[in-house]
C-alpha positions in Angstrom: 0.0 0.0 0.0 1.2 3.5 -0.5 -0.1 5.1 2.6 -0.1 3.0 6.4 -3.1 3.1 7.7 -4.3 5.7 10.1 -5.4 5.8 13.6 -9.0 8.2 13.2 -8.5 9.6 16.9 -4.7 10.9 16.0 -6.3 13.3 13.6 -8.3 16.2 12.7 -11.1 15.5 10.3 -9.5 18.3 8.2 -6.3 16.0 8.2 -8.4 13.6 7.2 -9.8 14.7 4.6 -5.8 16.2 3.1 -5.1 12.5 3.8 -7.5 11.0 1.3 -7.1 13.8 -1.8 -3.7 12.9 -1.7 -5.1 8.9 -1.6 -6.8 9.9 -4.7 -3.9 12.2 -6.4 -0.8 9.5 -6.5 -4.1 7.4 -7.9 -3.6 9.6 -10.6 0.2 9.5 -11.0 -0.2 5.7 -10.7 -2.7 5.5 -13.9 -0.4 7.8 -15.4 2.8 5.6 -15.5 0.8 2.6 -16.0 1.4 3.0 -19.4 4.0 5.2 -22.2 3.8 6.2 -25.6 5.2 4.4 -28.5 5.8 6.6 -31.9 6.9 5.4 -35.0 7.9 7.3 -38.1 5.9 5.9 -41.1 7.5 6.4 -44.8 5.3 9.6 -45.6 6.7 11.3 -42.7 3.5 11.2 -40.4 3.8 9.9 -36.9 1.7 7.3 -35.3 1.4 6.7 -31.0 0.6 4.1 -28.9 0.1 3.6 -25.7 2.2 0.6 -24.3 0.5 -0.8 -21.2 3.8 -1.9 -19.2 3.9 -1.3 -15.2 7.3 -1.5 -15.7 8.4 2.1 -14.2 6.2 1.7 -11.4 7.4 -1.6 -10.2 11.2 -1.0 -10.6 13.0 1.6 -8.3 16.7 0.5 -10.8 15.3 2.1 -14.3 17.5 0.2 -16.8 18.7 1.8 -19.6 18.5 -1.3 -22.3 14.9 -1.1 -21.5 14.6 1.8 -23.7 16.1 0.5 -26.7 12.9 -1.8 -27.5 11.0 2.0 -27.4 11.4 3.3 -31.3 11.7 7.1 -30.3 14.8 6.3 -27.9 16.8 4.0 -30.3 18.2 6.9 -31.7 19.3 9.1 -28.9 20.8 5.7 -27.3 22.6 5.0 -30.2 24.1 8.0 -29.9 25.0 8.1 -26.5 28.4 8.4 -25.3 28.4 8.1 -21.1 28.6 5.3 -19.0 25.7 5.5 -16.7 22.6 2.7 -17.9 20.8 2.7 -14.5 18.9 5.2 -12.6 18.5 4.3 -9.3 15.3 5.3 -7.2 16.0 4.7 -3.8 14.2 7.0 -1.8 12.2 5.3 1.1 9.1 7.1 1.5 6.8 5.5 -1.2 4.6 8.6 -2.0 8.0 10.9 -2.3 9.4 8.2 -4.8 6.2 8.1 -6.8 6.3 11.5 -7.6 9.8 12.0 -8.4 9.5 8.8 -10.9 6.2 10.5 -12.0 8.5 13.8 -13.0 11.1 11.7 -14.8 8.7 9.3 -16.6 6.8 12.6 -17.9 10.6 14.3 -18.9 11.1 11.4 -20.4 8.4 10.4 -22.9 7.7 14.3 -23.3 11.4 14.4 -24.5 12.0 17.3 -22.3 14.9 15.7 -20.7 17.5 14.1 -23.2 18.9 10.2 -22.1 21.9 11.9 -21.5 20.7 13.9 -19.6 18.5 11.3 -17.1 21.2 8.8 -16.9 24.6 10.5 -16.7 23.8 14.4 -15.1 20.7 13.7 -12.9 21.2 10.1 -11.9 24.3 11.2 -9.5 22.0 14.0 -8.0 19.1 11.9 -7.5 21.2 9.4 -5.7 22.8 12.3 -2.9 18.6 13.4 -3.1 17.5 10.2 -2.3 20.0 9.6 0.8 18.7 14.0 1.9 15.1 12.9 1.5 15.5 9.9 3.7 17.5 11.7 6.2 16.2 14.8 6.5 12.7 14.5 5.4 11.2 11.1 5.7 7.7 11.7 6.9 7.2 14.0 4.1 3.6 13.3 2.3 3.8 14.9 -0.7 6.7 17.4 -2.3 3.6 20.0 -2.1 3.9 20.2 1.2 7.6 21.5 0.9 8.6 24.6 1.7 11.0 25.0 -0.9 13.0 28.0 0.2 14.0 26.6 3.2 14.2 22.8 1.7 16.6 24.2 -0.9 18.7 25.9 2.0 18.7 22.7 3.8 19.8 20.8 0.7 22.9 23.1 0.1 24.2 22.8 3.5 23.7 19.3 3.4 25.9 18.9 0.0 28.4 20.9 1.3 29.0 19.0 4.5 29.5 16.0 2.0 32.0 17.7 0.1 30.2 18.6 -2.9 30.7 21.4 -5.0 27.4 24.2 -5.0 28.3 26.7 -7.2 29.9 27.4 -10.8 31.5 30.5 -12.1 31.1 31.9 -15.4 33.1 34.4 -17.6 29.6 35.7 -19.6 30.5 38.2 -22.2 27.6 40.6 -21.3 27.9 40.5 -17.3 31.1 39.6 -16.8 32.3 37.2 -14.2 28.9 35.4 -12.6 29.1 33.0 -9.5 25.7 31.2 -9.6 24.6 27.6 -8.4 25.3 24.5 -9.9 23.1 22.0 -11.3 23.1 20.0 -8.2 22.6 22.5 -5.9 19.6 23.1 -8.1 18.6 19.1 -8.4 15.9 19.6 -5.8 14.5 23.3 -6.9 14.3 21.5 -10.5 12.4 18.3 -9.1 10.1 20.6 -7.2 9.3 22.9 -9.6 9.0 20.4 -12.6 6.4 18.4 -10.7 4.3 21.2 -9.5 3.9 22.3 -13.1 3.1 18.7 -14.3 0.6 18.2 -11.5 -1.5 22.2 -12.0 -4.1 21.7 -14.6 -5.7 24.6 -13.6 -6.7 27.1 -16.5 -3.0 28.9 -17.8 -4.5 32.0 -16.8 -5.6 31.0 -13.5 -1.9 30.4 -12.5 0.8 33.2 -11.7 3.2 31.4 -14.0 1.9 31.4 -17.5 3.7 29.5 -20.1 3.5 31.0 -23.3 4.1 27.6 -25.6 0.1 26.7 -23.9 -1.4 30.4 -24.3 0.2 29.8 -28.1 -1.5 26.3 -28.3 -4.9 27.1 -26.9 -5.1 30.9 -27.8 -2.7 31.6 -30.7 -1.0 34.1 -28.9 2.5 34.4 -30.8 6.2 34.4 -29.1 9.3 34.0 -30.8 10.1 30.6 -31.1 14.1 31.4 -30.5 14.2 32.5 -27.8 13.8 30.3 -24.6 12.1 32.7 -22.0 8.6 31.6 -22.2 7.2 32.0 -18.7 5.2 35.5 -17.6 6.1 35.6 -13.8 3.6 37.3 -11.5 4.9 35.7 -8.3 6.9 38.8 -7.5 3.4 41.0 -7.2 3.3 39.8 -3.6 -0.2 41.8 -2.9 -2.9 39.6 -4.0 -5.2 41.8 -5.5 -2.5 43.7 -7.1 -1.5 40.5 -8.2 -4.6 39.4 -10.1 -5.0 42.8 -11.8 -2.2 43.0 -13.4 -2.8 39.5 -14.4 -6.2 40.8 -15.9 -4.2 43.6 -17.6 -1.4 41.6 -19.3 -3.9 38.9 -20.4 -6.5 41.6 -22.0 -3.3 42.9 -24.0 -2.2 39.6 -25.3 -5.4 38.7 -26.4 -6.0 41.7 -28.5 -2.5 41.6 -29.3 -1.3 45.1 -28.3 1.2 43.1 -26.5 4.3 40.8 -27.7 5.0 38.3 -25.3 8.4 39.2 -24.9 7.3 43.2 -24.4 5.0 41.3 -21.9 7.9 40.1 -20.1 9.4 43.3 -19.6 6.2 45.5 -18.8 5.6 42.7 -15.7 9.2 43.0 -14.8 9.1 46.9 -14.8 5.8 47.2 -13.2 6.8 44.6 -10.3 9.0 47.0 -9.3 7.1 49.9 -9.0 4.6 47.8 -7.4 7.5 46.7 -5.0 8.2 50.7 -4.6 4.9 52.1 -4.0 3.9 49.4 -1.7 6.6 49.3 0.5 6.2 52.8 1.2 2.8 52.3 1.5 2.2 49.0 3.2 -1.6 49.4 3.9 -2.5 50.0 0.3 -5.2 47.7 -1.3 -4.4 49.7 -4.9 -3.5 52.5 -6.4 -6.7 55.2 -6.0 -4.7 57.3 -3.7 -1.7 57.2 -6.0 -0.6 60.8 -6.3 2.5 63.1 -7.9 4.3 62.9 -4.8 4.6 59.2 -4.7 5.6 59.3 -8.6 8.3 61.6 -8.0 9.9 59.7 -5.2 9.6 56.4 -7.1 11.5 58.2 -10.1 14.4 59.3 -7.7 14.7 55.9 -6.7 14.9 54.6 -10.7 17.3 57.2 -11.4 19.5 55.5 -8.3 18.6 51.8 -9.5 19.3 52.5 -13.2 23.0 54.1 -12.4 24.0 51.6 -10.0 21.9 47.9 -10.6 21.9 47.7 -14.3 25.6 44.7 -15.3 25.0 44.4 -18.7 27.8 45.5 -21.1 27.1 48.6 -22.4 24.4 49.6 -20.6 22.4 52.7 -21.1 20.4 53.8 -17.9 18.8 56.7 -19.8 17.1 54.5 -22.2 16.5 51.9 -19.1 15.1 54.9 -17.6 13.4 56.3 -20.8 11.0 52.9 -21.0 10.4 52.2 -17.9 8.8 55.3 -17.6 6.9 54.4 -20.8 5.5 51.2 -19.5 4.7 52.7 -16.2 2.6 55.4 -18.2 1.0 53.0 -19.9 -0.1 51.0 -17.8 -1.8 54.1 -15.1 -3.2 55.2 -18.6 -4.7 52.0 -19.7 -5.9 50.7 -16.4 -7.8 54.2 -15.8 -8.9 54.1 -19.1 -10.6 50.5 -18.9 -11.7 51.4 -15.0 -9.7 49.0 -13.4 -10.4 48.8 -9.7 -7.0 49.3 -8.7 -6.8 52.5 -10.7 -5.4 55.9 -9.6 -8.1 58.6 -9.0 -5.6 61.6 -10.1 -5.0 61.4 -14.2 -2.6 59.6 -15.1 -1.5 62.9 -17.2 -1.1 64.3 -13.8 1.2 61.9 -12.4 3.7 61.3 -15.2 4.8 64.2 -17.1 6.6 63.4 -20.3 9.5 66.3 -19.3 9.9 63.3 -16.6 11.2 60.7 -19.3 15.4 62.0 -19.9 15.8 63.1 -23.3 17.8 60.7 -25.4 20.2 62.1 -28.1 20.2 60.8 -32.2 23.5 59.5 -32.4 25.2 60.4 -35.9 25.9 57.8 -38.6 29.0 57.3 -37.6 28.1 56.1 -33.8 25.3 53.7 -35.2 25.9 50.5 -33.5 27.1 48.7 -36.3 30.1 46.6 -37.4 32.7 48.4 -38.7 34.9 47.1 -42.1 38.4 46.4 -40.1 36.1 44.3 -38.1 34.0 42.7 -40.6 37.6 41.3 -42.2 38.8 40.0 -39.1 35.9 38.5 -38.9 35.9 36.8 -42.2 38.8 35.8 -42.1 38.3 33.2 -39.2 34.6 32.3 -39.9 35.1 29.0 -40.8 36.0 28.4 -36.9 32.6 29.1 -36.3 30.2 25.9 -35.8 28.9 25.1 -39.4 25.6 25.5 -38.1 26.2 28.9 -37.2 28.0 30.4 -40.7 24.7 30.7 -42.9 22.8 32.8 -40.1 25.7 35.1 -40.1 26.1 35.3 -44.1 22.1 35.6 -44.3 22.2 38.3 -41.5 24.9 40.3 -43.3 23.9 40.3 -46.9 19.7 40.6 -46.2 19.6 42.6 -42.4 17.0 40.9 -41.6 16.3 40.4 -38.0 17.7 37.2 -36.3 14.2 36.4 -35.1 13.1 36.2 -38.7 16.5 34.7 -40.4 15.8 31.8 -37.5 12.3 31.7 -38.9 13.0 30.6 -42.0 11.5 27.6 -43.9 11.7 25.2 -46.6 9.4 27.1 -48.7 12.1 30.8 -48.1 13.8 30.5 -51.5 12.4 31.3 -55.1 13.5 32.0 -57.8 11.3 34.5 -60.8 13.0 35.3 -64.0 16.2 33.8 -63.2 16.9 35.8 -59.9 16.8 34.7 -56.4 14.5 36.0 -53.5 14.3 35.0 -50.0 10.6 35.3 -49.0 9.4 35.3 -45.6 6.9 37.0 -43.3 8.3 39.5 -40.9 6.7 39.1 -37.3 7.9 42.4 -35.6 6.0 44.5 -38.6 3.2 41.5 -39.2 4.3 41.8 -42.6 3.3 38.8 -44.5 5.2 37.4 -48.0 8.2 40.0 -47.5 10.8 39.6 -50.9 14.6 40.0 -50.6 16.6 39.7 -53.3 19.9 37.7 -52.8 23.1 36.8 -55.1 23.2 33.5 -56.0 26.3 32.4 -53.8 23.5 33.0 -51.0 20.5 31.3 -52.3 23.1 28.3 -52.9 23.2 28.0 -49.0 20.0 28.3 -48.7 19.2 25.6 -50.9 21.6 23.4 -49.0 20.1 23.7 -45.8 16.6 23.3 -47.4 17.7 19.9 -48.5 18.7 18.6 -45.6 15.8 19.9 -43.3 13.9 18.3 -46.0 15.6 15.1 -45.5 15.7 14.8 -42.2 12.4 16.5 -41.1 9.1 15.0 -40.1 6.0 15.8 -38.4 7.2 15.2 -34.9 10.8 16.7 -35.1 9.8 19.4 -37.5 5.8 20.2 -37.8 7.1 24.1 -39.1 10.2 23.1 -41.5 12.5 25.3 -40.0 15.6 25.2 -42.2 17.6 26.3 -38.5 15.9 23.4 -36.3 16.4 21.3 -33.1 15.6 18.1 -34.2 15.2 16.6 -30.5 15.8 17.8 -27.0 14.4 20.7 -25.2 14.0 22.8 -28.0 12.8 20.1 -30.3 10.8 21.2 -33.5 12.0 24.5 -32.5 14.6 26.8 -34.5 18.1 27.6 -32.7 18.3 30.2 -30.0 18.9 32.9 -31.3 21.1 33.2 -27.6 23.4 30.5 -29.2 24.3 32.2 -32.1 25.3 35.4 -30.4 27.3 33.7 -28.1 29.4 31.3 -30.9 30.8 34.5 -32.4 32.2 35.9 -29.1 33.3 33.2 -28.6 35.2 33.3 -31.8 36.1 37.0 -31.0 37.7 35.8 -28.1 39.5 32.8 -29.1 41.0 35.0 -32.3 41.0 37.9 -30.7 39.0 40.0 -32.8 39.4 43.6 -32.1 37.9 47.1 -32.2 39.5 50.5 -32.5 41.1 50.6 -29.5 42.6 47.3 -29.2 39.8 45.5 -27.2 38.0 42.4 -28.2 34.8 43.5 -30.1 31.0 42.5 -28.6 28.9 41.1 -31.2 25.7 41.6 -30.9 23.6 39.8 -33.5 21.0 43.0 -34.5 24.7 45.1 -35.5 24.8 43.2 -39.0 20.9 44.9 -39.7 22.8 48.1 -38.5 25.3 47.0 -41.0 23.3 46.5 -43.8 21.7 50.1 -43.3 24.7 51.5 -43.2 26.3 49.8 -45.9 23.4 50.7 -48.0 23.0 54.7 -47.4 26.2 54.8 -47.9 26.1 53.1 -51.4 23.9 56.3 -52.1 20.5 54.2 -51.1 17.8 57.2 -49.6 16.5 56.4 -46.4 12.9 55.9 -47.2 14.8 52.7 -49.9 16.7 51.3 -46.7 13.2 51.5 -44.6 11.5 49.8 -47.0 14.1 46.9 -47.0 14.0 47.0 -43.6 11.0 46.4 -42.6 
């Protein structure tokens, strides 16, 4: 049985009652890994599933890795597996605790969120120091819900460091610098946690103060850019409930009527958290913001003006423009929500509490301080591009002879390249403009690559690795069936600038950012004699 039985007199009827739903909940899990999904590839492309009864991850605690070779979606990723570990070893005492842990790596598994790799080489030697913590330090434990997991996660660090094992990693970024952050073990238990939490809420998306933008895209078409990898809207940091659920009502209106990308979204709630964060700890009583007035707006901006000067790491950071927008979204957002009569909405005008004198003024830089790469760099460049990953050399020649965005180069698909009257076009829609069927012409040296990589998505694209035919595609793990991250890219060539020290003017290694070769394409353009309103019109 999964639960001893229970002395009625030792208990509340409330505890009782806890008791039981959680009876009925690892029910659930228990149906749920009673059986797994089998897909096959048929010769048309098409995928067909089915569900394998087999109680065989329930009734093992030692998940063996040969197992997975009769499964036809893991013969691949086995073949191709290079570590040592074949066993995963559940040996955590408390059944209910082990149930849900296997329940979180049987869904990671046949969702193909986790890679084999992944499951039995990283995470098996952190489940095994989890199992022995669980046992020890929490064996009474009913269900991971019941975890607090801030203090848990405290608990679990100490615990690895008194064994000897190493918490945290330091990383030489090229945007932040040197950053000291925690490992993947000392994360092991946060991951668990949080993974199984998600898998077990199937409340409504919007319900939930973490929305996930790959469901709001599946059930509501809202759009995101598929590479990039921060999908989650985080409200958790409104720690005032009622603020909490308005500005949940306001973000949702605006992605549904799409006034809103998702990625803007992400930085309006971030922005808006913090005032929220300002006003209220100043004003710790406040239920909303009716009594919001000028006073309060000019103290929150001296306090900006002190966070954007002294809080903002990234290289080449510009705290007027951090300044400049936040400001924006703040305005906004007291416009909108007095506009649709919110309940938490100012009484004073919002015109009266934000002036735009407020917002610092932001100079036009001259052509020649247009953040774009310059020719002497452009040749060292060149030069060592071949030491880029082969994946990676296309997006940069596409970038610099179309300036298209890296969001839409990423984009592309089988169906980008055409060819009328003997002269190449790539054609695709532009999502930043919503301009749909957008022609640029290219040499032919270019549409050569592209008719390369359009080959061999064809070739090696179906309906379950593939469903968009990306010609820039994950064809398993995490970001399976979705292009590269754009993250990736960026982060290859400096990289490259590092290793072959690739310099500016004054001797230091140069920053790439990836939106500088659209800068460079302008630039390279107006100076060819192109007029502006030609260049705008490419550059859509």
């Amino acid at each position: 049985m999964l639960f001893k039985l229970i002395n009625r007199n030792d208990v509340s009827m409330i505890q009782i009652q806890q008791i039981n739903q959680k009876r009925g909940f690892h029910e659930v899990l228990l149906s749920e890994m009673l059986s797994y999904p089998s897909k096959t590839i048929q010769g048309d492309g098409l995928i067909t599933t089915h569900q394998i009864k087999d109680a065989y991850f329930i009734k093992n605690n030692t998940w063996n890795l040969s197992f997975l070779k009769a499964i036809p979606q893991f013969k691949e990723p086995i073949k191709n597996y290079k570590s040592n570990g074949q066993y995963l070893h559940f040996n955590i005492k408390n059944p209910a605790i082990k149930l849900e842990i296997k329940f979180v790596f049987h869904q990671k598994l046949f969702r193909e969120m986790w890679s084999i790799a992944t499951i039995f080489n990283t995470y098996k030697s952190n489940l095994n120091k989890l199992s022995v913590f669980i046992n020890e330090t929490y064996p009474n434990l009913s269900s991971l819900q019941d975890l607090d997991i801030n203090e848990a996660e405290h608990e679990w660090v100490i615990y690895l460091e008194r064994n000897g094992v190493v918490t945290e990693q330091t990383k030489n970024d090229i945007t932040y610098g040197k950053i000291i952050s925690k490992n993947s073990t000392s994360k092991f238990l946060r991951t668990i946690y949080t993974n199984f939490i998600s898998l077990i809420d199937v409340r409504e998306e919007w319900e939930k103060d973490r929305w996930d933008v790959r469901i709001l895209h599946d059930k509501y078409g809202i759009s995101y850019n598929k590479s990039r990898s921060d999908y989650y809207l985080n409200f958790t940091k409104i720690k005032h409930e009622n603020m909490r659920q308005q500005i949940k009502k306001y973000i949702r209106q605006r992605l549904l009527i799409d006034s809103l990308a998702h990625s803007t979204a992400i930085d309006y709630l971030k922005v808006i958290s913090m005032f929220l964060s300002f006003i209220l700890k100043n004003k710790p009583k406040w239920n909303d913001l009716k009594s919001l007035e000028r006073s309060h707006i000019e103290l929150y901006l001296i306090w900006l003006y002190e966070y954007s000067n002294s809080n903002l790491k990234q290289k080449n950071a510009n705290p007027k423009n951090y300044i400049r927008l936040s400001l924006a979204y703040i305005g906004k957002f007291l416009q909108d929500i007095q506009r649709f009569e919110y309940d938490i909405a100012p009484k004073t005008p919002y015109q009266q509490l934000l002036f735009p004198e407020d917002r610092p003024k932001i100079a036009k830089k001259p052509i020649e301080q247009i953040d774009y790469i310059p020719d002497y760099v452009l040749s060292q460049l060149y030069a060592c591009l071949n030491d880029l990953p082969e994946e990676t050399i296309p997006v940069v020649w596409i970038a610099f002879k179309t300036g298209l965005r890296i969001s839409d180069i990423l984009g592309l698909n089988q169906e980008c390249l055409i060819q009328l009257n003997g002269k190449y076009s790539i054609i695709t829609d532009i999502e930043k403009t919503f301009v749909k069927g957008h022609r640029i012409p290219i040499d032919e040296e270019l549409a050569d690559i592209l008719a390369v990589l359009i080959q061999h998505s064809i070739e090696n694209s179906n309906k379950d690795n593939n469903p968009e035919r990306y010609i820039f595609i994950r064809y398993k793990g995490v970001r399976k069936g979705k292009p590269f991250n754009q993250k990736t890219i960026r982060d290859h060539l400096n990289k490259l600038a590092r290793k072959n020290k690739i310099l500016d003017e004054n001797g230091d290694i140069f920053y790439f950012k990836i939106h500088q070769f659209r800068h460079t394409y302008a630039v390279k353009m107006l100076n060819g004699g192109a007029d502006i309103l030609t260049v705008q019109e490419k550059l859509l």
